[in-house]
Residue frames relative to the residue before (quaternion, step in Angstrom):
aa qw qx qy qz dx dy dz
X 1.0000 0.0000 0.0000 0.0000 0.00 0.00 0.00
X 0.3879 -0.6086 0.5927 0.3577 3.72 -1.06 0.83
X 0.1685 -0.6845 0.6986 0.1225 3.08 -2.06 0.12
X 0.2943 -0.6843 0.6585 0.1075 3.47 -1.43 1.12
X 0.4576 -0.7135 0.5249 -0.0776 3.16 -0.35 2.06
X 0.2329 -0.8514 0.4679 -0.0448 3.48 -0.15 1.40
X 0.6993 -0.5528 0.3148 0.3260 3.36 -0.64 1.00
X 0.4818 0.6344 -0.3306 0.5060 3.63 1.33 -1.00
X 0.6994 0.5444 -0.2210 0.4070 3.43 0.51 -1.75
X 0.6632 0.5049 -0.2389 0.4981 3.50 0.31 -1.50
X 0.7235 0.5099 -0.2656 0.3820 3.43 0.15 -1.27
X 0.7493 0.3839 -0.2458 0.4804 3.95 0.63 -1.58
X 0.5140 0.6217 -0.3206 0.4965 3.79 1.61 -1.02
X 0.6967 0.5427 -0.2260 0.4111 3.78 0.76 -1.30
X 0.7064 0.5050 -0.1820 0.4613 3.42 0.89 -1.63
X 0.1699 -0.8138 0.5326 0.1587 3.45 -1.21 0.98
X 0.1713 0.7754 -0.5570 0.2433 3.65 1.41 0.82
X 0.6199 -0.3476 0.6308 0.3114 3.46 -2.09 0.56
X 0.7961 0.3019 -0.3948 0.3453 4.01 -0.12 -0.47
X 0.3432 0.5198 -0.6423 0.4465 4.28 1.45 -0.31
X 0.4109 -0.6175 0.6568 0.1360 2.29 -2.27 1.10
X 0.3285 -0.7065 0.4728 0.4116 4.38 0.32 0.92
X 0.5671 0.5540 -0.5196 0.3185 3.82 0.22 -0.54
X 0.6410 0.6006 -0.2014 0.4334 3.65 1.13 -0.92
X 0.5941 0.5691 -0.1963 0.5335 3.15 1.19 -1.04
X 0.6683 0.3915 -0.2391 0.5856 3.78 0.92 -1.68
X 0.7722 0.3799 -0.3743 0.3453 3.82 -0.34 -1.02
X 0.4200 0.5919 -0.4714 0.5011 3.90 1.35 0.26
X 0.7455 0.5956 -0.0964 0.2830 3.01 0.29 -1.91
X 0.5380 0.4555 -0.0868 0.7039 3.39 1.79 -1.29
X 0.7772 0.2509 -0.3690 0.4436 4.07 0.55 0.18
X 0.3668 0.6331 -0.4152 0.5406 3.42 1.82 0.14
X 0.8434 0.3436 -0.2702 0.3124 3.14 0.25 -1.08
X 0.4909 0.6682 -0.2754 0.4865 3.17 1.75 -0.60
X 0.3547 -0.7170 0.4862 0.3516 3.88 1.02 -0.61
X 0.6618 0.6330 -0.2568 0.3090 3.90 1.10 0.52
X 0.5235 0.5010 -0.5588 0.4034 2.97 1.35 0.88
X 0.2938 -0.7463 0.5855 0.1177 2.98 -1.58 0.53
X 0.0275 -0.8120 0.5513 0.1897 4.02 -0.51 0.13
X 0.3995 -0.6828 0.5751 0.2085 3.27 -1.65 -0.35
X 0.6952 -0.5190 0.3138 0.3859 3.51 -0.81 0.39
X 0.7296 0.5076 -0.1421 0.4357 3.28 0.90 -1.49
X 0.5541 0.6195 -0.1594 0.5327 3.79 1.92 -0.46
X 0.6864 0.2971 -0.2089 0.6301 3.24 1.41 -0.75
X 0.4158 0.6756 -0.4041 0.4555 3.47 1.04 0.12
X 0.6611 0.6072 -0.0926 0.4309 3.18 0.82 -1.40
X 0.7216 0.3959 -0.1799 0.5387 3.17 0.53 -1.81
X 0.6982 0.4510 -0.2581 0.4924 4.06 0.37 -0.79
X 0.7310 0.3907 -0.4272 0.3612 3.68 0.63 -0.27
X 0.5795 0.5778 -0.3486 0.4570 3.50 -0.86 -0.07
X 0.6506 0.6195 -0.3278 0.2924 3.82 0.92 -0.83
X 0.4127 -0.7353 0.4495 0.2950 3.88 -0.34 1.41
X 0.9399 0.0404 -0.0728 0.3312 3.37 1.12 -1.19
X 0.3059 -0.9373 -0.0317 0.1637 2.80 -0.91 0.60
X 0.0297 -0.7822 0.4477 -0.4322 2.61 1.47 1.96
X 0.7285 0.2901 -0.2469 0.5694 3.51 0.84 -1.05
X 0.5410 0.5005 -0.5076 0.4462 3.51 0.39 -0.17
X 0.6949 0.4825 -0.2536 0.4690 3.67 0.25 -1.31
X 0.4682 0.5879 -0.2918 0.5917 4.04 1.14 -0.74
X 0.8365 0.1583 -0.2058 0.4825 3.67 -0.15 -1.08
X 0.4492 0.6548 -0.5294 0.2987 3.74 1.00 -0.27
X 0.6270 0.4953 -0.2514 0.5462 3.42 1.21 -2.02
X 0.8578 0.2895 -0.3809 0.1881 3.40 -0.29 -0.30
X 0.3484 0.5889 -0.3918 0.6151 3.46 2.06 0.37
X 0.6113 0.5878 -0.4395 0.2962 3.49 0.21 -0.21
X 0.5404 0.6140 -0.2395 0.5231 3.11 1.13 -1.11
X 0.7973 0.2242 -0.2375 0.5075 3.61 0.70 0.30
X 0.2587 -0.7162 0.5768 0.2957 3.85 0.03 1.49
X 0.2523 -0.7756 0.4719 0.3348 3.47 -1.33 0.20
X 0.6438 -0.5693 0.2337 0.4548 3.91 -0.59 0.37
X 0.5232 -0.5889 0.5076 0.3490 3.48 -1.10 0.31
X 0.6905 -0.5792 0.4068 -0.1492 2.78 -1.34 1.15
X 0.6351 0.6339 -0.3603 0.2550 3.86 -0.08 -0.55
X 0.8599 -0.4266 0.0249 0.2791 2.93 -1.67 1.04
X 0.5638 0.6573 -0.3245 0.3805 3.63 1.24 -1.18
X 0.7232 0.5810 -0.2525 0.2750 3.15 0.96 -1.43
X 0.5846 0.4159 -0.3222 0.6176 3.54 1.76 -0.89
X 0.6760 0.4270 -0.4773 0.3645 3.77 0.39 -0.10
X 0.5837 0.5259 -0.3807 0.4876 3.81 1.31 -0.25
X 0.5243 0.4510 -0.4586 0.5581 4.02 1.40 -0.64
X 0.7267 0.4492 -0.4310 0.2904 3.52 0.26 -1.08
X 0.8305 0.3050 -0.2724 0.3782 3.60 0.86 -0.32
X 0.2993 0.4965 -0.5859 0.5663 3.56 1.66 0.77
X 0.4163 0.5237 -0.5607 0.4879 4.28 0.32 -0.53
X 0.7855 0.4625 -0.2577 0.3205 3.29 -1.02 -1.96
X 0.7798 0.3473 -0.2692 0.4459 3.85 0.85 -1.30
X 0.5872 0.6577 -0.3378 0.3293 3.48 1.03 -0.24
X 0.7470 0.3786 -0.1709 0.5191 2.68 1.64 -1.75
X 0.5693 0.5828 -0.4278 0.3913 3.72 0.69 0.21
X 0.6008 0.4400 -0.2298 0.6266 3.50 1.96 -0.22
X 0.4077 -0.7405 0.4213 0.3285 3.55 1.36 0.83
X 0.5518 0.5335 -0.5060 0.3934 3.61 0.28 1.27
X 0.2122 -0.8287 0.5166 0.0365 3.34 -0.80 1.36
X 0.0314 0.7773 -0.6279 -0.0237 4.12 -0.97 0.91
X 0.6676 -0.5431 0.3836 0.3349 3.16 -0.96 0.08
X 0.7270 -0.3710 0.3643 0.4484 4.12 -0.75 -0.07
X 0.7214 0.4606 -0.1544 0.4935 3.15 0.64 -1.73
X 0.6234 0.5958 -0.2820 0.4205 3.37 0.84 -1.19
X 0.8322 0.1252 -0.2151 0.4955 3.84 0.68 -0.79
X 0.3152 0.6289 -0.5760 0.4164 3.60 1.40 1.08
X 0.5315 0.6568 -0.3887 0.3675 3.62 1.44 -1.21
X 0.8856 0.3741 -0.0589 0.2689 2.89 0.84 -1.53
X 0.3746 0.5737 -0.4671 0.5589 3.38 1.66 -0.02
X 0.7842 0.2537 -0.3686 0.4299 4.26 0.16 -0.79
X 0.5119 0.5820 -0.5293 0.3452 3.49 0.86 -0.18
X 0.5884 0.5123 -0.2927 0.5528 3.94 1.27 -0.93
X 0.7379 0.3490 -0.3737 0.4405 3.74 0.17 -1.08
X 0.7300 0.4875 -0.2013 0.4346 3.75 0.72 -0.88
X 0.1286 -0.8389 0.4018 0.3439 3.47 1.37 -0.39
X 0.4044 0.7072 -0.5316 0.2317 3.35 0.63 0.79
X 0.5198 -0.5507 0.5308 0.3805 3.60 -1.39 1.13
X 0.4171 -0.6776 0.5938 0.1199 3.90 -1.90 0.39
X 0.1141 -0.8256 0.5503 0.0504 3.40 -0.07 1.07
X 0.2889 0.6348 -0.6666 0.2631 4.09 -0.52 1.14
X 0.5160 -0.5347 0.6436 0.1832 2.82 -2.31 0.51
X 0.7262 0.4684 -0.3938 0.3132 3.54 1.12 -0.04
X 0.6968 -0.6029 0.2787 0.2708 3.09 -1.15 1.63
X 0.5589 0.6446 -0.4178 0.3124 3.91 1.01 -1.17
X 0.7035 0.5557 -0.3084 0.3180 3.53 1.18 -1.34
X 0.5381 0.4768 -0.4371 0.5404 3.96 1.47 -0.22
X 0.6703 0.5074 -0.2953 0.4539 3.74 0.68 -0.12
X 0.4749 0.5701 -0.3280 0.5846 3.41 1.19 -1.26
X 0.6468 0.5334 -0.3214 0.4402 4.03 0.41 -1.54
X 0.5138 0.6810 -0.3839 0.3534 3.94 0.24 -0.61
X 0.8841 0.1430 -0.0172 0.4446 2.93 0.53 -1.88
X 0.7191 0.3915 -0.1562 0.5525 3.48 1.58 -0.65
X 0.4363 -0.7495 0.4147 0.2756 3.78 -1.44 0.70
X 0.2417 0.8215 -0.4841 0.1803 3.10 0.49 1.10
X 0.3257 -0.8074 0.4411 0.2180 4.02 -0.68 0.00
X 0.2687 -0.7410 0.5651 0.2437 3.68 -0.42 0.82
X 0.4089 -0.5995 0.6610 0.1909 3.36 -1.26 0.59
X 0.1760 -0.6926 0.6968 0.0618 3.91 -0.43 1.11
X 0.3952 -0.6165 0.6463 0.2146 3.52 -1.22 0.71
X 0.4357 -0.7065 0.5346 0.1592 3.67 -1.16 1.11
């Protein structure tokens, strides 16, 4: 099964701090090599903004490239907008991006690999699959 490599991922996998967890870093690294990650526009958005320089920006651009990201189109924000509505009616709150993940993780059937807690909650109410690192 592909996986759509959350911003969480990319970020703790990217970062060379004492607090990344390496298992995160390796169980990417081991779906790179595997050909199964997948990203989105709005993910690489993320990951590239915020960058002071821009050497490192241009650095992580080239190495995001290496991954085309998925089209896009209108259904898909009307399927986040109504994974939103079912979440929030199960008193659980994510972000935009967060149920864009999940509307292509459902249309694409691909499983979501992140470190952010919302997506075991997000699971409750929606059919979506977490990638578990091996």
């Amino acid at each position: 099964m592909k996986v759509l490599v959350d911003t969480s991922v990319w970020s703790a996998a990217l970062r060379r701090s004492k607090g990344a967890d390496p298992t995160v870093a390796a169980e990417l690294r081991n779906l790179i090599l595997e050909h199964r990650v997948e990203i989105i526009g709005p993910i690489r958005q993320e990951l590239l903004s915020g960058l002071r320089e821009k050497a490192q920006f241009e650095k992580l651009e080239k190495h995001l490239a290496a991954f085309p990201d998925i089209a896009l189109g209108t259904e898909d924000y009307v399927t986040a907008a109504k994974l939103f509505n079912l979440c929030r009616a199960g008193g659980i709150q994510g972000s935009n991006t967060d149920f864009l993940i999940c509307a292509i993780a459902v249309r694409k059937r691909l499983a979501i690999y992140t470190t952010d807690r919302d997506f075991a909650l997000f699971s409750r109410h929606l059919p979506i699959v977490l990638h578990q690192a091996r």
